[in-house]
C-alpha positions as CSV (number, residue, x, y, z in Angstrom):
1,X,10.4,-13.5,-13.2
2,X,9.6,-11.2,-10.1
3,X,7.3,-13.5,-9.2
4,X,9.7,-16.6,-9.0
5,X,12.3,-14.0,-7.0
6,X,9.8,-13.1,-4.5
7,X,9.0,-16.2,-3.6
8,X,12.1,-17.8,-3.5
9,X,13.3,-15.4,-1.0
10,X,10.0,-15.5,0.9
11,X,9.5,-17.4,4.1
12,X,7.2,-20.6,3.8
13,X,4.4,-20.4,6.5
14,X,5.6,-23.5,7.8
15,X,8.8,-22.0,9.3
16,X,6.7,-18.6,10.4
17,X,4.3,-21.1,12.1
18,X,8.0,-22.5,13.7
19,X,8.9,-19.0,15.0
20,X,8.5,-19.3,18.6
21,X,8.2,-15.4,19.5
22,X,5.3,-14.8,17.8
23,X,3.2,-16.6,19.7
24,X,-0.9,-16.2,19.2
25,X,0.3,-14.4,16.1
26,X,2.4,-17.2,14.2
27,X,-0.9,-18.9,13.8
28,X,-2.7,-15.6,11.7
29,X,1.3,-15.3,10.1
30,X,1.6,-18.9,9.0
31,X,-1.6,-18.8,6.8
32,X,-0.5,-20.1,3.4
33,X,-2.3,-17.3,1.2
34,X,-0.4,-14.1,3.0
35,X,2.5,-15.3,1.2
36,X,1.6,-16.6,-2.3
37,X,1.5,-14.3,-5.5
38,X,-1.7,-14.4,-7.3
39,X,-3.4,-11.9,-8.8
40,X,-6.3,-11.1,-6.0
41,X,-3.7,-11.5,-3.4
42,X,-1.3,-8.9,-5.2
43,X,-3.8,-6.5,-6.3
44,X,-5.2,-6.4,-2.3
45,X,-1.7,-5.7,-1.3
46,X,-1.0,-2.9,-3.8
47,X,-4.3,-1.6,-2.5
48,X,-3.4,-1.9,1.3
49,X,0.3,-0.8,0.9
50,X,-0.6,2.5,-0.8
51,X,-3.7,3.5,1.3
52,X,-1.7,3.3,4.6
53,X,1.7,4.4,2.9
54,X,-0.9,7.7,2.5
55,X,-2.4,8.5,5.9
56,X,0.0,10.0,8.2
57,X,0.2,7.7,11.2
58,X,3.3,6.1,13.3
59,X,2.8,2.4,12.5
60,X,1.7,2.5,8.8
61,X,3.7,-1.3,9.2
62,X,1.7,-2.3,11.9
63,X,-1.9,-1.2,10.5
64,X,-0.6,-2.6,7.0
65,X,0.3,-6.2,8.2
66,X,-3.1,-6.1,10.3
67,X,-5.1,-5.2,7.4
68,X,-3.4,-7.6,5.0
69,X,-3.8,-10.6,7.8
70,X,-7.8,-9.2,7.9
71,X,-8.6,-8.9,4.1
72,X,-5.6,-11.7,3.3
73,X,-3.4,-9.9,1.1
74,X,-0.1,-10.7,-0.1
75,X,2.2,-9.6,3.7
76,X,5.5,-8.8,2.4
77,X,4.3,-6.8,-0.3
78,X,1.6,-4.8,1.3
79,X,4.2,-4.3,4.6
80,X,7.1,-3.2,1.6
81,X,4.8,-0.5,0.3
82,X,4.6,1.8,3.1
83,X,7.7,2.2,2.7
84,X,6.8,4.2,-0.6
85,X,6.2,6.9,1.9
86,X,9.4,7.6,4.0
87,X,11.5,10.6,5.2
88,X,12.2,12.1,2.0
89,X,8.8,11.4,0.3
90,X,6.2,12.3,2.9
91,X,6.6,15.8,2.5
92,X,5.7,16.2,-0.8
93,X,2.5,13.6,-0.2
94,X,1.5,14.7,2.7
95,X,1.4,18.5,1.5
96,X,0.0,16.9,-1.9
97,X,-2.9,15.3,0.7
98,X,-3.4,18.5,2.3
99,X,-4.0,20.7,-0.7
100,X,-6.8,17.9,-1.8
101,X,-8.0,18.0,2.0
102,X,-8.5,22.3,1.5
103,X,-9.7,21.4,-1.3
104,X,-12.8,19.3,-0.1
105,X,-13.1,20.8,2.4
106,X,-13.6,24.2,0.4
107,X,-10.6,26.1,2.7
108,X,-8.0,28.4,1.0
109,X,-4.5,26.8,1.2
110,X,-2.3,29.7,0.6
111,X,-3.5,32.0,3.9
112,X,-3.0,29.0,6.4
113,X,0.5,27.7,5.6
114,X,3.4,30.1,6.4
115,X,5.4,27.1,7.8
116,X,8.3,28.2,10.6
117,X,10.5,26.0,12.2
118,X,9.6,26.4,15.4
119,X,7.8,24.4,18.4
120,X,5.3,27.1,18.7
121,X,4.4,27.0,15.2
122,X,3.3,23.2,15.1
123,X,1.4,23.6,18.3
124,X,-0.6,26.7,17.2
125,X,-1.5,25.3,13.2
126,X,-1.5,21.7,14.0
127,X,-5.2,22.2,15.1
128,X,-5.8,24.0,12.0
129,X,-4.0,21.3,9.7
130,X,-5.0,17.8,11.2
131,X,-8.9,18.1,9.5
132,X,-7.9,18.7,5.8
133,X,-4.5,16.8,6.1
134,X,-6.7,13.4,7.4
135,X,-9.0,14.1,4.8
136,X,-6.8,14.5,2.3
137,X,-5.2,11.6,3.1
138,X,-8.2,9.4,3.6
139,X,-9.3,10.7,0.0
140,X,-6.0,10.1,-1.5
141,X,-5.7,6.5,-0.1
142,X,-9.0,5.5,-1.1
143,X,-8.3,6.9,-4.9
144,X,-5.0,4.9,-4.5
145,X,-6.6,1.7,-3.2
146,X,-9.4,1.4,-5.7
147,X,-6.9,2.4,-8.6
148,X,-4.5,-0.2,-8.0
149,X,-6.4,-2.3,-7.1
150,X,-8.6,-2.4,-10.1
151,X,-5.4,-1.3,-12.7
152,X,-3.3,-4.4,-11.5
153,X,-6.4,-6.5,-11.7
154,X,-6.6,-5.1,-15.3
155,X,-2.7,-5.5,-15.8
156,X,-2.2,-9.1,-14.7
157,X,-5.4,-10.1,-17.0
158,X,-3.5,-8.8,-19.9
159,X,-0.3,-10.0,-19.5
160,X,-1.8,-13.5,-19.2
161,X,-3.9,-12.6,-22.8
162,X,-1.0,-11.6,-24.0
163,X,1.3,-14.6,-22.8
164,X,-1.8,-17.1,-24.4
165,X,-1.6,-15.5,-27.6
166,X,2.2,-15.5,-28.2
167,X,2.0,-19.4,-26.9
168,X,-0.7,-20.0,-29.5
169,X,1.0,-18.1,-32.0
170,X,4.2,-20.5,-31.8
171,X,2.2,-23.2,-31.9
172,X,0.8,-22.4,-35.2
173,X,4.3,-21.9,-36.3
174,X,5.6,-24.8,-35.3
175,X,2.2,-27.0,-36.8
């Protein structure tokens, strides 16, 4: 069901390939497998949505599309989960990234965040934040990658198992 209202409101590569603005790029855009919904293309997508919606860059949009065009992931879908990370989410995944950043990094959280609200504040603890906060992040998306990525693998297998044994189960009943 998803599946068929995805792709019915999904642009066809042939009018993204008609799209006169993107020039160079309509080419990469209009590539038939960015926009289908298959398992490998959904389960890279998962994995490139949620290991850019954690690393805490401007143009998580940007790197996402450019990674899904690279590994040829599913566009839409890897683009739509950054957005799992916005305004009112990325503080608690961000602090979430830095606390597994300390924690690799063997540092003590609790002494080196008294946050203040003040210019002077971010300028002064930004260069003690940026190592375990990239980290963190680079941990945390990796974990999140590899774990959707495998799990919807693992998902989509089973829902087709299960959706062959109810078929062969009415038509036993119906023999």
């Amino acid at each position: 069901m998803a599946k068929k209202l995805i792709q019915k409101y999904s642009p066809t590569p042939e009018k993204i390939r008609s799209i006169k603005g993107l020039g160079y790029f309509a080419k990469w855009l209009g590539k038939p497998n960015l926009w289908q919904i298959n398992r490998h293309n959904t389960a890279k997508a998962f994995a490139v949505g949620l290991f850019w919606m954690s690393i805490p860059v401007p143009s998580q949009m940007i790197l996402a599309a450019v990674t899904a065009m690279i590994v040829r992931a599913n566009l839409p879908l890897s683009v739509a989960l950054v957005w799992i990370s916005n305004p009112l989410t990325m503080p608690p995944i961000f602090y979430f990234n830095y606390v597994v950043g300390t924690y690799v990094l063997g540092l003590h959280t609790e002494a080196s965040l008294h946050f203040e609200m003040s210019w002077s504040w971010i300028l002064d603890t930004l260069g003690d934040l940026w190592q375990p906060l990239f980290l963190g992040s680079f941990v945390v998306g990796t974990v999140l990658a590899i774990t959707s990525y495998v799990g919807l693998h693992l998902f989509w297998r089973f829902n087709v198992m299960k959706r062959w044994q109810n078929r062969k189960l009415t038509r036993n009943k119906t023999s």
